[in-house]
Structure formats: C-alpha cells, structure tokens
Phi, psi and omega in degrees: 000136189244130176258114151252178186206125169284117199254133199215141145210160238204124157219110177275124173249029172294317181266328149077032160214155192240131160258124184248114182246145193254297169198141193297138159234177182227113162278165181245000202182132176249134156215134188274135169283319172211210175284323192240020180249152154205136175229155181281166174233160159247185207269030148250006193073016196282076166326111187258000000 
C-alpha cells in the first residue's frame, strides 16, 4: 500500500533557509534538533 502527501516548500534566501510541509497542521512543540534543524511535533508527539 502506497500512502501519498502532498509537499509544499518556502525557501527564503535572505535567511538562507527552507521550510518544508508535509501536510497542514497546528503544531503543539517546536524542538531545534541542532543550529540549522528545527522540527515541529503535534500533541501526540508526532513528528509533523
């Protein structure tokens, strides 16, 4: 079984950074993984 999603991204290059959605939500939790990662969670803890 094939799951699709549809994928959107932003890329600013002022900031020299891309933001990439997977599908729309309301995050519950931002965690920076390092200096250039940050990923959101929703309120099952669910990488979004």
């Amino acid at each position: 079984m094939m799951i699709t999603k549809d994928i959107t991204y932003k890329y600013d290059s002022e900031a020299d950074a891309i933001s990439i959605k997977v599908e729309d939500y309301v995050h519950e939790e931002s965690i920076q993984l390092n200096n250039n990662l940050i990923m959101d969670l929703n309120k099952e803890k669910q990488f979004i």
